[in-house]
N, C-alpha and C positions, 0 to 999 in steps of 0.2 A: 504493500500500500504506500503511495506518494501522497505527496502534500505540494499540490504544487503551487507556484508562487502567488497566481492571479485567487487562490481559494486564502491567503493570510491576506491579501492587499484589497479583497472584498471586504474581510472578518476587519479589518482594522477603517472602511468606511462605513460599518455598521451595518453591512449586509447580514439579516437575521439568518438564514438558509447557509450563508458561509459559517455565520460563526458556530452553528448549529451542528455543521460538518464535521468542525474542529473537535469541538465537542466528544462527540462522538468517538474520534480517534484517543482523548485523553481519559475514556472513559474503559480503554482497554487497557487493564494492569502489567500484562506481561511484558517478560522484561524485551522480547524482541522486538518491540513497538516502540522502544526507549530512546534506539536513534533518529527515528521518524519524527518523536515530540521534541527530541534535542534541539532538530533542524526546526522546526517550526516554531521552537521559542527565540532562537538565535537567530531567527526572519525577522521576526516581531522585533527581537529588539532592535537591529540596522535599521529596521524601516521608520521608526517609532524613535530615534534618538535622541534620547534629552527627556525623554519626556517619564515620569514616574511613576512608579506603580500603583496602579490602583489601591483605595484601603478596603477593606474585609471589617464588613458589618456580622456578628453573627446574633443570630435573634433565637431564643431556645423558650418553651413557655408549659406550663400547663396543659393540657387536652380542655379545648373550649374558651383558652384566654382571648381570641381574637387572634394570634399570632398574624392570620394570613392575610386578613381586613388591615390589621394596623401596617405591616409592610407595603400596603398598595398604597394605604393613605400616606404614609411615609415617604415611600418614594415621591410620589407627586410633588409635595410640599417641597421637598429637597430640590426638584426640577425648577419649582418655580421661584424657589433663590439662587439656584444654580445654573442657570440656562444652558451654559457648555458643557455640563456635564453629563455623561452616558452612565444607566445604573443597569447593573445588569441582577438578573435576581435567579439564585438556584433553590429551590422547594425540593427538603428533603421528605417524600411522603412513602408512607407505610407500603409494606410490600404485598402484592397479593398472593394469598396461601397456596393456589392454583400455578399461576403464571412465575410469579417471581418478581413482576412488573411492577411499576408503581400504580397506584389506584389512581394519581393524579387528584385527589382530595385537594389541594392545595391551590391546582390551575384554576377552580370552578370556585374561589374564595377570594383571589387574590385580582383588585379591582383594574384592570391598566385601562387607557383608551386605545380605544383600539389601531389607531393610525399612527400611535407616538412611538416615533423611529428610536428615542433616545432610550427607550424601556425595552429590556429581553429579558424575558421568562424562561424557562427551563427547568421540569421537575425531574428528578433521579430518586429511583428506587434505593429504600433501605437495606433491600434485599435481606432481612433479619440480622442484619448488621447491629449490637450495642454500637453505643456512642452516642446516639443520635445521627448519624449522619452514616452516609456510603463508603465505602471502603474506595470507592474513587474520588470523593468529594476532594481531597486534597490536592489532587490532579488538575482536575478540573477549575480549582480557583487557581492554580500555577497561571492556568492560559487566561482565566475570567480578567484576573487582575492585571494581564496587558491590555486589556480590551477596553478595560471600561473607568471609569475615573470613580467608584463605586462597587461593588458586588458583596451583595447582602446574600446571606445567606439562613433561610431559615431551616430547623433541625426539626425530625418527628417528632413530636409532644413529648416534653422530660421525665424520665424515670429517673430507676436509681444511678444505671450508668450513664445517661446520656449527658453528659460534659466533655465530648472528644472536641466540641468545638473551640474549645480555646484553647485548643493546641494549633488549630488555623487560623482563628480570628486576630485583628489588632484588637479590636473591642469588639465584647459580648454583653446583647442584652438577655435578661429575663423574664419574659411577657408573663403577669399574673392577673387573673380576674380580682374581684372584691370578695375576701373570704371570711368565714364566720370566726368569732375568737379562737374555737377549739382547733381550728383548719391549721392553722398559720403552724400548729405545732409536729404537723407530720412531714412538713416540708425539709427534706434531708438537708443536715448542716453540709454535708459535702459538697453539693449541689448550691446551695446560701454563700457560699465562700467564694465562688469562682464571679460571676456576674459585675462587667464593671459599672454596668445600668442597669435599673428595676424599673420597670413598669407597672405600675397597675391601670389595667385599661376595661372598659366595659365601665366607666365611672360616669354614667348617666345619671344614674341615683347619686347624688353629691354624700349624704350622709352617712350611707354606707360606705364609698369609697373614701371618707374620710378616716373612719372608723380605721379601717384598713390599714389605711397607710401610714395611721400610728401607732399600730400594730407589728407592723414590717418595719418600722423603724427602731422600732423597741427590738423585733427580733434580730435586728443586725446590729443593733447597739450591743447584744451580748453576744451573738455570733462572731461577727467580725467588732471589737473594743478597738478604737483608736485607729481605723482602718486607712490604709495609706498606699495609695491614694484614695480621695475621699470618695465615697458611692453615693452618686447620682441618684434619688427618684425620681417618677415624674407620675400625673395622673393622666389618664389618656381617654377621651371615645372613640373610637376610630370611624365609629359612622354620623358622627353629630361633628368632629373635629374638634372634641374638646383637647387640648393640652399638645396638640400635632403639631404645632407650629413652634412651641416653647421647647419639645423633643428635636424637631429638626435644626433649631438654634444652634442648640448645644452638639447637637453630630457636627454641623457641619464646618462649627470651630474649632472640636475635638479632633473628629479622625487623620485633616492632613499632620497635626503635630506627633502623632503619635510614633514613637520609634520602636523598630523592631529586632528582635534579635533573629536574623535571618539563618545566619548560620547554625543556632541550636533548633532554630522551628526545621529544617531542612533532615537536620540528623536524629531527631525525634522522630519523623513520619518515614524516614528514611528506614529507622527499626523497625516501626507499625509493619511498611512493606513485606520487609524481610519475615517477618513475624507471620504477617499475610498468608506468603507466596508459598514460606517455607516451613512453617511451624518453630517448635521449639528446637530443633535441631539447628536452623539456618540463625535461630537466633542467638544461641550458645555460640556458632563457629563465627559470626559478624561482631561480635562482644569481645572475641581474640584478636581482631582482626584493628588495630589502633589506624592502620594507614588509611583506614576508608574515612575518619572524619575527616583531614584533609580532603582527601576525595572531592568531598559533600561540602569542604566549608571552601570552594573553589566554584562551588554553582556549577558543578559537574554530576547531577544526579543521577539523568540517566547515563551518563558513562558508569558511576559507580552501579547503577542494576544490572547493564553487560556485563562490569566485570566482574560481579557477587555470582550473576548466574553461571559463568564461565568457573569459579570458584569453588562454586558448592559442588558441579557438578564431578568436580574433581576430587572433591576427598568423601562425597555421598555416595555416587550413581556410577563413576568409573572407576570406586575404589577396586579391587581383586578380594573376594572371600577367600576365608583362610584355608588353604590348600590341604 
């Protein structure tokens, strides 16, 4: 499979269909596919010079918070202070028990107009992936984040493990509804800990949602004491436009300053893979293996998958049984 030049030089004038393609190609894990995304990253960036990475919005919530209503409303709001800005959106939705496929629960929620070039949707199956998100999500915001000056990304509805996402995101919100006093207390501290923004949305009823949110305040007064840097709430409706505009403020001063540690986000997902592809075997023989962080802190990723897969194969698969 090629990549050829006129299908990145589409993807990068906002061709949906092109970048759709691309897609597609980064949504395939293995590792023979690696020098294929290699080239198509190192397109992107010649052709794209100067120009910076998109930031990574990650939005994680509840089952019934609104997540997918408040991302449409969000986005919009963000376009309309932002004019030159392209958001690109991926909807992590549940897999089906059948197919494997996404239900696409999330396309059929999430509000765009229909004609507005600057806005790209794209839902990916969870394929019963923990995490919250696809075992390709990682991938796929590699290329989102050349593409678009934005890419939000929301996660299936949060359980106990679902916080893979802020091992991709710059910033992670946590969409919550209005919840009764005893609720607030099942809400896992592991999960309370990570979020650099709270939401509580659905807050039509003022007095509830107030309730609420000095509730959650209280909980993260003792959850997270003295928290540094400081956490953000915000009240939200996403279909009255209560509090959308006060959220989008603060994103849109937040996420260019935020810095990232590129090199340890790169060698983290870089085990995930290994972990993936390979199980615990590939992940013991990649943990002996010191030269691969260089590797990886060189933005050489998929070289280092050719040469893990080239690697394992040689002390797993072509080793000699004992004679």
């Amino acid at each position: 499979m090629t990549a050829p030049i006129e299908l990145i030089s589409r993807a990068l004038q906002g061709h949906k269909y092109s970048i759709a393609r691309l897609i597609t190609l980064f949504e395939d894990p293995r590792a023979k596919t690696a020098a294929i995304r290699q080239t198509v990253l190192q397109s992107l960036e010649r052709s794209d010079a100067g120009r910076k990475k998109g930031r990574i919005l990650g939005v994680t919530g509840t089952p019934g918070a609104g997540k997918s209503t408040l991302t449409g409303a969000l986005a919009i709001e963000l376009l309309r202070r932002r004019p030159a800005w392209r958001i690109g959106v991926l909807a992590i939705d549940p897999a089906s028990q059948v197919s494997g496929g996404a239900i696409l629960g999330d396309r059929t929620r999430v509000n765009f107009p229909a004609h507005e070039n600057r806005l790209f949707f794209r839902s990916q199956s969870a394929a019963r992936q923990l995490g919250g998100v696809s075992r390709n999500t990682f991938q796929v915001s590699r290329l989102m984040e050349r593409l678009f000056d934005l890419v939000i990304i929301e996660t299936v509805g949060i359980g106990q493990n679902e916080i893979e996402i802020q091992h991709i995101a710059d910033l992670s919100m946590l969409v919550l509804q209005p919840l009764a006093g005893d609720q607030i207390q099942f809400m896992k501290a592991g999960i309370m800990e990570i979020p650099d923004v709270f939401v509580i949305n659905k807050c039509d009823a003022r007095r509830e949602a107030l309730r609420s949110y000095h509730q959650l305040k209280s909980s993260l007064d003792f959850i997270r004491p003295g928290s540094s840097p400081t956490v953000h709430l915000f009240q939200t409706s996403a279909t009255s436009g209560l509090g959308i505009a006060e959220l989008a403020e603060y994103l849109q001063k937040s996420l260019p300053v935020i810095s990232r540690d590129e090199q340890r986000r790169l060698q983290l997902q870089f085990a995930r893979w290994v972990e993936s592809e390979y199980g615990q075997s590939g992940l013991r023989l990649y943990e002996r293996q010191v030269p691969y962080d260089q590797l990886i802190s060189n933005a050489a990723f998929e070289s280092a998958q050719i040469h893990f897969q080239s690697f394992f194969a040689a002390n797993f698969i072509d080793k000699p049984g004992p004679g």
